[in-house]
Structures are given as structure tokens and as C-alpha cells.
PyMOL Python script that loads the backbone (N, CA, C, O; Angstrom):
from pymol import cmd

cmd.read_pdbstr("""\
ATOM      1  N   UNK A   1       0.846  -1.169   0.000  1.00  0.00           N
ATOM      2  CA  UNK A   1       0.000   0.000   0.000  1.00  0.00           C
ATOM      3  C   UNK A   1       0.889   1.229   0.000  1.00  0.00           C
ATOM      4  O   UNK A   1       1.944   1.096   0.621  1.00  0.00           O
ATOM      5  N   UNK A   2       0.691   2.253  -0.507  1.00  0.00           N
ATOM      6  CA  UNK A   2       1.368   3.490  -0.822  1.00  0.00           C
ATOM      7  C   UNK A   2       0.949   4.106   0.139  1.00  0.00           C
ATOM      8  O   UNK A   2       0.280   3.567   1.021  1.00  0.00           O
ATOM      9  N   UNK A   3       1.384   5.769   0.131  1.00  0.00           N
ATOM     10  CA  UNK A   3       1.304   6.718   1.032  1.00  0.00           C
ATOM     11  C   UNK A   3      -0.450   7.195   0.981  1.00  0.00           C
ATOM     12  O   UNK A   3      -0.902   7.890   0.071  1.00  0.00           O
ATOM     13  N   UNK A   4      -1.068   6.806   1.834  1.00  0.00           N
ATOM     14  CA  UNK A   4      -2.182   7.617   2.172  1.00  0.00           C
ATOM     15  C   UNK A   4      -2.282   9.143   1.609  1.00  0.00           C
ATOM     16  O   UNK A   4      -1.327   9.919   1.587  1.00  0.00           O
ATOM     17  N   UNK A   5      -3.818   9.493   1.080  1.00  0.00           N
ATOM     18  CA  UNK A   5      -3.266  11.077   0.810  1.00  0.00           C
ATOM     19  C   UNK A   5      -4.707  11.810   0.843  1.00  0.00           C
ATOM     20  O   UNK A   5      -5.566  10.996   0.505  1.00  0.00           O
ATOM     21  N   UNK A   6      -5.106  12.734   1.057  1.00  0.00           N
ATOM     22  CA  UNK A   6      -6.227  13.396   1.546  1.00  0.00           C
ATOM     23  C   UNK A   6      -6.262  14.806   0.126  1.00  0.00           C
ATOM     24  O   UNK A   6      -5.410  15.642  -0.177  1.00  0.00           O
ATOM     25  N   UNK A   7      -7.648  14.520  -0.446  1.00  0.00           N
ATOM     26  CA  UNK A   7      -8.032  16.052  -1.278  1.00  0.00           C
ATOM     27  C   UNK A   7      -9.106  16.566  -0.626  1.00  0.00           C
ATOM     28  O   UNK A   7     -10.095  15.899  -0.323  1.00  0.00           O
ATOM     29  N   UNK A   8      -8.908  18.127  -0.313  1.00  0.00           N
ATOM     30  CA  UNK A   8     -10.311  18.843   0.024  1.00  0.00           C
ATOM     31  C   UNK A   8     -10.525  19.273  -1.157  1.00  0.00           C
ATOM     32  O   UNK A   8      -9.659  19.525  -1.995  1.00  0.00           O
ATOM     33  N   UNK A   9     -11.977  19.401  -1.306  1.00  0.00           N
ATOM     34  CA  UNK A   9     -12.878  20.294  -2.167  1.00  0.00           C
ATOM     35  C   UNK A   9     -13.261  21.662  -1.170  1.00  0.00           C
ATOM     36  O   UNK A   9     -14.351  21.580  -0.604  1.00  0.00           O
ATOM     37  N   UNK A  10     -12.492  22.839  -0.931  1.00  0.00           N
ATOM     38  CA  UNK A  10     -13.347  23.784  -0.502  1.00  0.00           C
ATOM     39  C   UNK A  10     -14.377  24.666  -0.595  1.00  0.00           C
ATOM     40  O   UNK A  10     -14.691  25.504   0.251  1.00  0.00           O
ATOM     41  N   UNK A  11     -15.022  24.408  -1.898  1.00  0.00           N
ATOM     42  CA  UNK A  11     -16.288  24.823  -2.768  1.00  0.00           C
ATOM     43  C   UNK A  11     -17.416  23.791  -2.584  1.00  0.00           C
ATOM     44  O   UNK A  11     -18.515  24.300  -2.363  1.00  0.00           O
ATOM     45  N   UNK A  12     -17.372  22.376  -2.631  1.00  0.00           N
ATOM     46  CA  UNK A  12     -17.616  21.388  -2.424  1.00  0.00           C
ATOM     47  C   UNK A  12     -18.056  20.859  -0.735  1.00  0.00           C
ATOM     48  O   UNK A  12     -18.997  20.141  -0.393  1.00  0.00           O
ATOM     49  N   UNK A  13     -16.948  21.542   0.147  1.00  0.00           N
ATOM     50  CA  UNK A  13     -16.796  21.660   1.476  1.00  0.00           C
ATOM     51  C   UNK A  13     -16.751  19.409   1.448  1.00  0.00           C
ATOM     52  O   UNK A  13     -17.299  18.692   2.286  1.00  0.00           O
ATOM     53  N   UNK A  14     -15.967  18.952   0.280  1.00  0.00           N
ATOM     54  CA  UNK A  14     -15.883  17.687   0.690  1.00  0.00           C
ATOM     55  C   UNK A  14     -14.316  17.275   0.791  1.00  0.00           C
ATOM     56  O   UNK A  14     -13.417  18.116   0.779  1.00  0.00           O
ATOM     57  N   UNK A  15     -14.143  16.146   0.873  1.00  0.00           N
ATOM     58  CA  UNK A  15     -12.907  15.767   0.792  1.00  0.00           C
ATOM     59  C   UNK A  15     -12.483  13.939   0.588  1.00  0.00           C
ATOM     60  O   UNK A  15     -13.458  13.189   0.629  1.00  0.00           O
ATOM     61  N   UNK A  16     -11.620  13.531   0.459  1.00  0.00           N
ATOM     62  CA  UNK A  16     -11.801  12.550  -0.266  1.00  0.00           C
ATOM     63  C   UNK A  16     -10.394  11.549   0.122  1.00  0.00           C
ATOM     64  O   UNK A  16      -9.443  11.654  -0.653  1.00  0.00           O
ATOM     65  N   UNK A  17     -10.273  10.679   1.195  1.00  0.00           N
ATOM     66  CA  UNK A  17      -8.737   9.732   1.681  1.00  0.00           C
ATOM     67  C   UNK A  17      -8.810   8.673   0.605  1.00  0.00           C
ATOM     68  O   UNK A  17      -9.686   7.810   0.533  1.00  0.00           O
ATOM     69  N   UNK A  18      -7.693   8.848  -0.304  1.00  0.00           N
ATOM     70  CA  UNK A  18      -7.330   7.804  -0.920  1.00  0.00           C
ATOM     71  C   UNK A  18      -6.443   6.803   0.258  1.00  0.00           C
ATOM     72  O   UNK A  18      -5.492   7.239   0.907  1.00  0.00           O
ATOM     73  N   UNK A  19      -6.993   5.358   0.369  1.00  0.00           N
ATOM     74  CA  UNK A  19      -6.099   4.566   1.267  1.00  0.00           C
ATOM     75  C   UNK A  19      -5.336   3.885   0.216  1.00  0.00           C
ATOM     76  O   UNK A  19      -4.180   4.309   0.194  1.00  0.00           O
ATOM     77  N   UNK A  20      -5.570   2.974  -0.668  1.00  0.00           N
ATOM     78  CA  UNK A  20      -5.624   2.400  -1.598  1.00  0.00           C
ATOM     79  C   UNK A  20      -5.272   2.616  -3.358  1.00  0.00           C
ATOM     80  O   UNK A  20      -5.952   2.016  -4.190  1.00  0.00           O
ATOM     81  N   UNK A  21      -4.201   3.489  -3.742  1.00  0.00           N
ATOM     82  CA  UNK A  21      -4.540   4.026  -4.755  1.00  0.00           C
ATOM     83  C   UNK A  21      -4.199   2.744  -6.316  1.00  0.00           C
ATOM     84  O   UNK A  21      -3.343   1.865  -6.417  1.00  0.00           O
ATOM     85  N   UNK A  22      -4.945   3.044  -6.982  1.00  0.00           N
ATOM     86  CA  UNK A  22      -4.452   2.201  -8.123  1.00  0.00           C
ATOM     87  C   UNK A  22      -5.110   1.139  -8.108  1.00  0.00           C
ATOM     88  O   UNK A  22      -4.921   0.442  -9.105  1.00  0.00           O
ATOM     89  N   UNK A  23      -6.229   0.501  -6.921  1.00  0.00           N
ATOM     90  CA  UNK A  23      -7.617  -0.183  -6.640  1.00  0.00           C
ATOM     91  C   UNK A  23      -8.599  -0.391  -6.870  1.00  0.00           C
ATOM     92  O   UNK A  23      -9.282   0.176  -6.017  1.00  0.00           O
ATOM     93  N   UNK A  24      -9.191  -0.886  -7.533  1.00  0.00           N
ATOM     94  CA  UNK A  24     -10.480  -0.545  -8.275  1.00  0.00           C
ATOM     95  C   UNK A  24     -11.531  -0.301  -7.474  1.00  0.00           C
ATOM     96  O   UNK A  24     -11.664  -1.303  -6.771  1.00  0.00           O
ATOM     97  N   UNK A  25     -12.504   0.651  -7.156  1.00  0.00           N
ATOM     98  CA  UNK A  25     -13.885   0.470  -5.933  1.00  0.00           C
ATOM     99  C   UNK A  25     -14.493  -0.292  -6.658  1.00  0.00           C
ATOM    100  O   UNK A  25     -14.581  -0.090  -7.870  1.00  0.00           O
ATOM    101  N   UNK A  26     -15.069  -1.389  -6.013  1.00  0.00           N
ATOM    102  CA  UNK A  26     -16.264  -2.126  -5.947  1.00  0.00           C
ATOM    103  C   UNK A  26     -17.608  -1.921  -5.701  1.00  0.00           C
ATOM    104  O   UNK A  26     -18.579  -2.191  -6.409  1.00  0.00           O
ATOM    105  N   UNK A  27     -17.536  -1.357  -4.492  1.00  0.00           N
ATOM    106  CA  UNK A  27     -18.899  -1.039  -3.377  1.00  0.00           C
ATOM    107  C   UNK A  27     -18.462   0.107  -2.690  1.00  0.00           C
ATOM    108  O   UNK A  27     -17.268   0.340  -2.508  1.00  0.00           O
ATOM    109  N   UNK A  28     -19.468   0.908  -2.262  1.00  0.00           N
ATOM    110  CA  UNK A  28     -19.449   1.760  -1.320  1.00  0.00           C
ATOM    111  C   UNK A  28     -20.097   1.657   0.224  1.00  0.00           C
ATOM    112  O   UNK A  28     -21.183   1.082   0.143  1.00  0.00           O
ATOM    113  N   UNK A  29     -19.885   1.903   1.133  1.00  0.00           N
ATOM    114  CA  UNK A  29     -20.778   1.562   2.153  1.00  0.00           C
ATOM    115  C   UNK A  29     -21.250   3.297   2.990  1.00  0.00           C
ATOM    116  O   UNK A  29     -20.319   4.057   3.257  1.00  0.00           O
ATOM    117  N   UNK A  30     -22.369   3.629   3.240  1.00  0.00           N
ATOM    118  CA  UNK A  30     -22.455   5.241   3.623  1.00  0.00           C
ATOM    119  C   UNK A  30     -22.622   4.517   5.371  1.00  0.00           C
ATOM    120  O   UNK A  30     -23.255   3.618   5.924  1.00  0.00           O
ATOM    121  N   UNK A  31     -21.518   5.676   5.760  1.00  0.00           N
ATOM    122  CA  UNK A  31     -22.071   5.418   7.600  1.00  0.00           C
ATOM    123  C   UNK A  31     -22.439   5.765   7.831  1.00  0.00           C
ATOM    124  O   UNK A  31     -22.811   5.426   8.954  1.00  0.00           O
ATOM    125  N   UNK A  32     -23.121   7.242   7.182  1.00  0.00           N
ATOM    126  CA  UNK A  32     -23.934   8.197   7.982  1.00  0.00           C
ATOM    127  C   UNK A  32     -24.169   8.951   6.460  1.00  0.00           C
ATOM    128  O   UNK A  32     -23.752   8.500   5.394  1.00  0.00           O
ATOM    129  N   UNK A  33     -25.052  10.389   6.665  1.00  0.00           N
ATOM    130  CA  UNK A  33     -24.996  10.924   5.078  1.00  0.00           C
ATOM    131  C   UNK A  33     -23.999  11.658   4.980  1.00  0.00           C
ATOM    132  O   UNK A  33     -24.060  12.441   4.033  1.00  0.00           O
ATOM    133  N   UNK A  34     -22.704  11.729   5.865  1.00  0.00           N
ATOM    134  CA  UNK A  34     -21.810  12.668   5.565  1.00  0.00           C
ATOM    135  C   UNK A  34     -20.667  11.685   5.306  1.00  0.00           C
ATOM    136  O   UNK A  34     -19.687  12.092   4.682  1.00  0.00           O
ATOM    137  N   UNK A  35     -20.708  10.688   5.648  1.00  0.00           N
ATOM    138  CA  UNK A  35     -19.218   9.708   5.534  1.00  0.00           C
ATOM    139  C   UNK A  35     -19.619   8.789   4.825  1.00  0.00           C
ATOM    140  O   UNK A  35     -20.691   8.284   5.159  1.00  0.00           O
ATOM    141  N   UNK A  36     -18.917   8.250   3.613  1.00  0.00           N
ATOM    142  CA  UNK A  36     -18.756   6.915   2.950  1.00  0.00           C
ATOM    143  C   UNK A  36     -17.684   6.208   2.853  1.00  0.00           C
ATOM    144  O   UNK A  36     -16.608   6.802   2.779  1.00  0.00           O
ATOM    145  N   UNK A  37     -17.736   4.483   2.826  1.00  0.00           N
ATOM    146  CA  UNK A  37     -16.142   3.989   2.705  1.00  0.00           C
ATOM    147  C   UNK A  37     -16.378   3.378   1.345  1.00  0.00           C
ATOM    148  O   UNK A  37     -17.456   2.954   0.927  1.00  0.00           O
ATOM    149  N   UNK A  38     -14.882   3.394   0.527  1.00  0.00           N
ATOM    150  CA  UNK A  38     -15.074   2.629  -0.733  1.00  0.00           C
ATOM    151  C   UNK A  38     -14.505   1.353  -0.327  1.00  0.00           C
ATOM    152  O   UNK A  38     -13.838   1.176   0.692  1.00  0.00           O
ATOM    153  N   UNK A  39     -14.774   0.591  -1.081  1.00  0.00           N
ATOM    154  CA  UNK A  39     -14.173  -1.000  -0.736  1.00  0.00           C
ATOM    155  C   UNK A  39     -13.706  -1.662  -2.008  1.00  0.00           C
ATOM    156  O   UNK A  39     -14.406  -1.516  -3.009  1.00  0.00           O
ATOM    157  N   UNK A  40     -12.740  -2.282  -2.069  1.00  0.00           N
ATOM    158  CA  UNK A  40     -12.676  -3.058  -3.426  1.00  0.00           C
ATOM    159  C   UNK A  40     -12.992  -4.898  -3.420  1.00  0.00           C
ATOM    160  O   UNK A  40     -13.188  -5.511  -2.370  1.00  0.00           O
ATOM    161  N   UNK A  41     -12.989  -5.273  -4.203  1.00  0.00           N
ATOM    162  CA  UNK A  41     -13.096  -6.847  -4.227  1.00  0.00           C
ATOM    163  C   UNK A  41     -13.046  -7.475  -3.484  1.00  0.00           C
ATOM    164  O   UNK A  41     -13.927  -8.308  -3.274  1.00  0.00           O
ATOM    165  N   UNK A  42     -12.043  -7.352  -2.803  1.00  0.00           N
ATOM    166  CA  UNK A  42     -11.186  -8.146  -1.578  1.00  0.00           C
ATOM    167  C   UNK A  42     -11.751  -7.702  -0.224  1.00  0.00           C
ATOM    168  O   UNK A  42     -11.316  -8.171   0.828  1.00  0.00           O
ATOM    169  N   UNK A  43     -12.759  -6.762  -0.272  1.00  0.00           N
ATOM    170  CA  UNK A  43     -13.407  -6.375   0.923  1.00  0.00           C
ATOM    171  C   UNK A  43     -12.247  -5.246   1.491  1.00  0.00           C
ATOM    172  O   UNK A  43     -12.668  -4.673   2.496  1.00  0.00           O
ATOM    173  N   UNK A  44     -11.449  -4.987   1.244  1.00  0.00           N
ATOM    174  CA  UNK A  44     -10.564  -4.048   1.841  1.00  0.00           C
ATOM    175  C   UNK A  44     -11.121  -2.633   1.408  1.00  0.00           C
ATOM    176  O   UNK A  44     -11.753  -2.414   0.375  1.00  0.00           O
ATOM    177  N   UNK A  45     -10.645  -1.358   2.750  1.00  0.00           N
ATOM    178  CA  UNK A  45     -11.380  -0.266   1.753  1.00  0.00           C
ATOM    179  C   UNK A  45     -10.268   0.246   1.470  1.00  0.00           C
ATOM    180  O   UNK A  45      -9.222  -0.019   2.061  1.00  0.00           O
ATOM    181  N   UNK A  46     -10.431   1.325   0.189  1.00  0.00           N
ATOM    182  CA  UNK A  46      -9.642   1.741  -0.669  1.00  0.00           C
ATOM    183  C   UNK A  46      -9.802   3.373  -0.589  1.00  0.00           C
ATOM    184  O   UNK A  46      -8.776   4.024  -0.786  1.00  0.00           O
ATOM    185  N   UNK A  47     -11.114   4.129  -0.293  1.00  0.00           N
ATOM    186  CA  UNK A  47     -11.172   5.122  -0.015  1.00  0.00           C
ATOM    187  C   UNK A  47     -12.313   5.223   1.039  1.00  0.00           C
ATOM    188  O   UNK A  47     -13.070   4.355   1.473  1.00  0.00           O
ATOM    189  N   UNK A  48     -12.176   6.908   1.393  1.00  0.00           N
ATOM    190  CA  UNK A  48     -13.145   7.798   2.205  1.00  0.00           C
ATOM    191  C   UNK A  48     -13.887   8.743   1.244  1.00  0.00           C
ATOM    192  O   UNK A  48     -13.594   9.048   0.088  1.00  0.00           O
ATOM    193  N   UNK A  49     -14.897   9.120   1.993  1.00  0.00           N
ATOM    194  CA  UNK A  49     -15.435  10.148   1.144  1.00  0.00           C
ATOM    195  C   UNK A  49     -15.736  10.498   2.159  1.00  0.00           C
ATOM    196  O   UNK A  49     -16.171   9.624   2.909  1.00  0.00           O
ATOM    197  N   UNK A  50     -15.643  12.198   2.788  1.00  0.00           N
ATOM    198  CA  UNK A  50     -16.125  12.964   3.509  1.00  0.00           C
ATOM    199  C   UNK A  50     -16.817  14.491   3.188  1.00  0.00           C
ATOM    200  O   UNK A  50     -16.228  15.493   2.781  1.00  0.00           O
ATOM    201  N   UNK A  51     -18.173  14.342   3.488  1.00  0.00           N
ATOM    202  CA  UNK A  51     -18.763  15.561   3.056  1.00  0.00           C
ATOM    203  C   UNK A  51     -19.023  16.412   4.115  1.00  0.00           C
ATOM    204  O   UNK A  51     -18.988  15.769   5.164  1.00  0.00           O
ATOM    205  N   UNK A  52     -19.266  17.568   4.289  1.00  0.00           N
ATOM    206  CA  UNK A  52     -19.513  18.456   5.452  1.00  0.00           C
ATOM    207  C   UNK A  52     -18.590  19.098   6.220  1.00  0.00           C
ATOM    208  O   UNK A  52     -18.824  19.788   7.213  1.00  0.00           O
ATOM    209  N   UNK A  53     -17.214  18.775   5.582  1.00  0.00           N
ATOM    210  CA  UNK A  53     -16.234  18.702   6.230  1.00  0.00           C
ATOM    211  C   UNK A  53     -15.911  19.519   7.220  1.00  0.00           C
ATOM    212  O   UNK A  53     -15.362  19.225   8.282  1.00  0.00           O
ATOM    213  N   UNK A  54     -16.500  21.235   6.595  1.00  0.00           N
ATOM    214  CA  UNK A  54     -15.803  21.910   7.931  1.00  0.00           C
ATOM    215  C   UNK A  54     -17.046  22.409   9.207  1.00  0.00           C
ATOM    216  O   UNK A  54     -17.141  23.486   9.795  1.00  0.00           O
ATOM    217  N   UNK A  55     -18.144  20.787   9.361  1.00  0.00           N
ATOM    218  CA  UNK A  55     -18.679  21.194  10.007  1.00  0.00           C
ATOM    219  C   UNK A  55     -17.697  20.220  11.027  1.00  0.00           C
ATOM    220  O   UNK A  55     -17.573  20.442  12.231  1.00  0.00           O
ATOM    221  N   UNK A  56     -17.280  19.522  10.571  1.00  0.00           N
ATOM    222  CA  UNK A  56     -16.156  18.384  11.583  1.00  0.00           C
ATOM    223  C   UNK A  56     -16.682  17.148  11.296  1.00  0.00           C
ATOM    224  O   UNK A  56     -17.881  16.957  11.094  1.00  0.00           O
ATOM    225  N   UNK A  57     -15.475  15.945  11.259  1.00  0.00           N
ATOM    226  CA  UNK A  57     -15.414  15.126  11.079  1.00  0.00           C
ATOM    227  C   UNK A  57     -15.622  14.089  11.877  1.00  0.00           C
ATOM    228  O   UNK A  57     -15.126  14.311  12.981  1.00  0.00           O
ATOM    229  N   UNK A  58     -16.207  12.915  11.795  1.00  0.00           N
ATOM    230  CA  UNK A  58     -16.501  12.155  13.228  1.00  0.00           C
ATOM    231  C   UNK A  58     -15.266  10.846  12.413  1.00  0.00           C
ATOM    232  O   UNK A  58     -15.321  10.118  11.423  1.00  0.00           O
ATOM    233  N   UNK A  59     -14.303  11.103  13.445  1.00  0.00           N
ATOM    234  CA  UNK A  59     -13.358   9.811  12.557  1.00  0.00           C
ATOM    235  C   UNK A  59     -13.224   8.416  13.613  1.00  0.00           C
ATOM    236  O   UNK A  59     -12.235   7.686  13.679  1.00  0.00           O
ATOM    237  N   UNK A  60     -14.628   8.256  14.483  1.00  0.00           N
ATOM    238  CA  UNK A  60     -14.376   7.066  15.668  1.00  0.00           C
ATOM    239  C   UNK A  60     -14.626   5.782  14.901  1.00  0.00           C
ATOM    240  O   UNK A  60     -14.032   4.819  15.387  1.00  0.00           O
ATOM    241  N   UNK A  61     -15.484   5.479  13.635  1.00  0.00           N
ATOM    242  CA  UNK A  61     -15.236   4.582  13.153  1.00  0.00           C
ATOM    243  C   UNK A  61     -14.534   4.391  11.874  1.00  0.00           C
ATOM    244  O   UNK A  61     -14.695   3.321  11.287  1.00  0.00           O
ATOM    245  N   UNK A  62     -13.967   5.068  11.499  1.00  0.00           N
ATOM    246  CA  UNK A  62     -13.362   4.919   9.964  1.00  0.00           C
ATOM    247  C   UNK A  62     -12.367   3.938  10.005  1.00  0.00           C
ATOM    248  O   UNK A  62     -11.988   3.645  11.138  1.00  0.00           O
ATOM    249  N   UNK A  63     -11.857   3.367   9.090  1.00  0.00           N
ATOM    250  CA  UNK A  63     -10.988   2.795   8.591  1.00  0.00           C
ATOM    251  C   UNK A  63      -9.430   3.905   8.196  1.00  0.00           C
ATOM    252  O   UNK A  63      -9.236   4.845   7.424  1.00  0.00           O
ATOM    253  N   UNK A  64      -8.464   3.056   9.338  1.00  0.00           N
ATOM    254  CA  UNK A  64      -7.464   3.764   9.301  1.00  0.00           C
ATOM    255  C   UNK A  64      -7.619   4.827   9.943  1.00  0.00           C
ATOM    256  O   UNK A  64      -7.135   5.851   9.459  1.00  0.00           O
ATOM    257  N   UNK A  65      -8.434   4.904  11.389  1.00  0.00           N
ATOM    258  CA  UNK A  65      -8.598   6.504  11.681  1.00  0.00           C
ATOM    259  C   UNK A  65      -7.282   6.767  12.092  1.00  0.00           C
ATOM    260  O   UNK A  65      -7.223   7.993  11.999  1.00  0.00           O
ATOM    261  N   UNK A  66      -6.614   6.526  12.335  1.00  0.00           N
ATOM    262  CA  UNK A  66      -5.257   7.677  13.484  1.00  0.00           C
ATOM    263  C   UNK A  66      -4.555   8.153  11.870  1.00  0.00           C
ATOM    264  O   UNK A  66      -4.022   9.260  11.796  1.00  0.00           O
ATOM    265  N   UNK A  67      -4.603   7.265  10.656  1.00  0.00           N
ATOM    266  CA  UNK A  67      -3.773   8.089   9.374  1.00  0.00           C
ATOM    267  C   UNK A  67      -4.886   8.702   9.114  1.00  0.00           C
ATOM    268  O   UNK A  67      -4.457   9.828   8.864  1.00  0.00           O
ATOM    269  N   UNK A  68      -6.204   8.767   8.976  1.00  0.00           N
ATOM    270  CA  UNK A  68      -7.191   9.813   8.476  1.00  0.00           C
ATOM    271  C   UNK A  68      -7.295  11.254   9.598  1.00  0.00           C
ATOM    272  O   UNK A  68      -7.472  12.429   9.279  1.00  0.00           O
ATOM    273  N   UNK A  69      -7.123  10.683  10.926  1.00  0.00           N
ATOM    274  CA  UNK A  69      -7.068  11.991  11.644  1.00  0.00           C
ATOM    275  C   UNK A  69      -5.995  12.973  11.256  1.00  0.00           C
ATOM    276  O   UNK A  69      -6.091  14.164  10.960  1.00  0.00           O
ATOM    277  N   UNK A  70      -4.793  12.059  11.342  1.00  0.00           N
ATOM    278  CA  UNK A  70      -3.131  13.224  11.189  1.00  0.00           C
ATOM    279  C   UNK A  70      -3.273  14.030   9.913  1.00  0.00           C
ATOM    280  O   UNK A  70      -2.494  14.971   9.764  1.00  0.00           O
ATOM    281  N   UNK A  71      -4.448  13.697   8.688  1.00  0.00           N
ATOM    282  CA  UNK A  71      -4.258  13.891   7.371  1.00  0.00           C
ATOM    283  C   UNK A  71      -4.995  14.989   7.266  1.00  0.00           C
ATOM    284  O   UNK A  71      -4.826  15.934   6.496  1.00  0.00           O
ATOM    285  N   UNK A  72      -5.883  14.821   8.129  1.00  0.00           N
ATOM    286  CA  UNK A  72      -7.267  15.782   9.129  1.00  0.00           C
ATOM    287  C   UNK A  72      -6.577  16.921   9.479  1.00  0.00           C
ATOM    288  O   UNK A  72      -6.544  17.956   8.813  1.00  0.00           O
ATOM    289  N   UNK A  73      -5.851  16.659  10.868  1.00  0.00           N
ATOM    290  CA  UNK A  73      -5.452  17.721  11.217  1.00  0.00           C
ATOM    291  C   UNK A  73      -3.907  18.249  10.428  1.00  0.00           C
ATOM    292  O   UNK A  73      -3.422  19.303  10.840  1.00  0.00           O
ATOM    293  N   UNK A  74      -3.352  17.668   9.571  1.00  0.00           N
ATOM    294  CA  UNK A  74      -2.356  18.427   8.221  1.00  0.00           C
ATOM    295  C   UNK A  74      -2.765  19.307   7.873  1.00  0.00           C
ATOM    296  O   UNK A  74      -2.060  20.295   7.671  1.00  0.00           O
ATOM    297  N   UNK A  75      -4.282  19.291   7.631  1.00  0.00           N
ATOM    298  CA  UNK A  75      -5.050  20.140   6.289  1.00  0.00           C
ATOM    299  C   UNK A  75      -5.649  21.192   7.185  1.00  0.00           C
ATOM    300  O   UNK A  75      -6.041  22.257   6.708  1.00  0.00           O
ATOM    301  N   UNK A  76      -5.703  21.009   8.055  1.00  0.00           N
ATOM    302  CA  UNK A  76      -6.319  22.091   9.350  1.00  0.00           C
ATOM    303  C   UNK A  76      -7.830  21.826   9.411  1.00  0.00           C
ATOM    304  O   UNK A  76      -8.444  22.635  10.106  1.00  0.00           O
ATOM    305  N   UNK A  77      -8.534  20.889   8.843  1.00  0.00           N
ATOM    306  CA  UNK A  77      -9.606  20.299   9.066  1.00  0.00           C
ATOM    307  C   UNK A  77     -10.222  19.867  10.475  1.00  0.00           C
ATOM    308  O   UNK A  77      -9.561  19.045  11.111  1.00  0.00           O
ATOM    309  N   UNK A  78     -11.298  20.285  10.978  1.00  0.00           N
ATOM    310  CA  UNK A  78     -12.055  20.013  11.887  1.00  0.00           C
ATOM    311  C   UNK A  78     -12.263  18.635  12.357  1.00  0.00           C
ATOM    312  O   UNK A  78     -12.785  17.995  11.444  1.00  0.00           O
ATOM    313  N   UNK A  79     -12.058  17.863  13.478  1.00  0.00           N
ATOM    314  CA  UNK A  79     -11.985  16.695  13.873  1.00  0.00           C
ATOM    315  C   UNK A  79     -13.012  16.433  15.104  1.00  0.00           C
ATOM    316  O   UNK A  79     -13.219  17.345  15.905  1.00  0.00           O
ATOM    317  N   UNK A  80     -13.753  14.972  15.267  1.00  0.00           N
ATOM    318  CA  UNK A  80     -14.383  14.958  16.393  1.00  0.00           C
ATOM    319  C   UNK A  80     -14.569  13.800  16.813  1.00  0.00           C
ATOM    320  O   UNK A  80     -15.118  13.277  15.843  1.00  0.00           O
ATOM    321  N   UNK A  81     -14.471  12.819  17.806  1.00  0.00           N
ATOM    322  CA  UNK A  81     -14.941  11.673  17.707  1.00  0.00           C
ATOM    323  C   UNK A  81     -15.564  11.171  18.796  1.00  0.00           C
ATOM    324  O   UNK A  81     -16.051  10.041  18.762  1.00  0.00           O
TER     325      UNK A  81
END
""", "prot")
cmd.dss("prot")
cmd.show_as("cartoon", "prot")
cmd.util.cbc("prot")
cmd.orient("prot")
């Protein structure tokens, strides 16, 4: 697996953790209407999708939270869990 890497949309107010790059998504799973995980074949997830972002992020169940938080707070993004 490569370096983890985080895009905001600040127009968008979304943002988007590639875990996985070069992975194909399969499925998506929504945890809530602001968070989605992508998953590929193998059941592994491959991305995040975070919308709402700078109302704050709830990162207590994500996949990979402590690299999605640090990537969080890199970007100066709002965190909560």
C-alpha cells in the first residue's frame, strides 16, 4: 500500500482519503450521510469520502482513523470523535 493522501474540495466543502490508490472500488458503504467507505473486491477499503467537512469530522469509526485523523489535522480540518 502506498502513502495515504487526503483532497479537500473547498467549494464542495468535501474531501476525499485515498487509502488504496491504483484499486479498483467495488462497493461503497455510507455510515452516515456525511461519511462513505469505498471498498474493493477483496473487501478491503480503498477510499473515504467525507462531506460536510468543515462542520467536523466524526473519525471514531473509519478505517485507518489515526492516518485519516493526522491527514485531518495536516489540512487544518475540523476533527471529532
Amino acid at each position: 500500500m502506498g502513502l495515504m493522501r487526503l483532497e479537500y474540495d473547498e467549494e464542495a466543502d468535501a474531501a476525499y482519503v485515498w487509502i488504496r490508490e491504483g484499486v479498483a472500488r467495488a462497493f461503497g458503504v455510507a455510515l452516515d450521510d456525511s461519511r462513505y467507505v469505498d471498498y474493493a473486491d477483496d473487501r478491503a477499503p480503498v477510499g473515504i469520502e467525507l462531506l460536510n467537512v468543515r462542520r467536523g469530522v466524526d473519525v471514531a469509526d473509519l478505517p485507518e482513523r489515526a492516518a485519516v485523523e493526522r491527514l485531518l489535522g495536516e489540512s487544518h480540518l475540523p476533527i471529532f470523535a
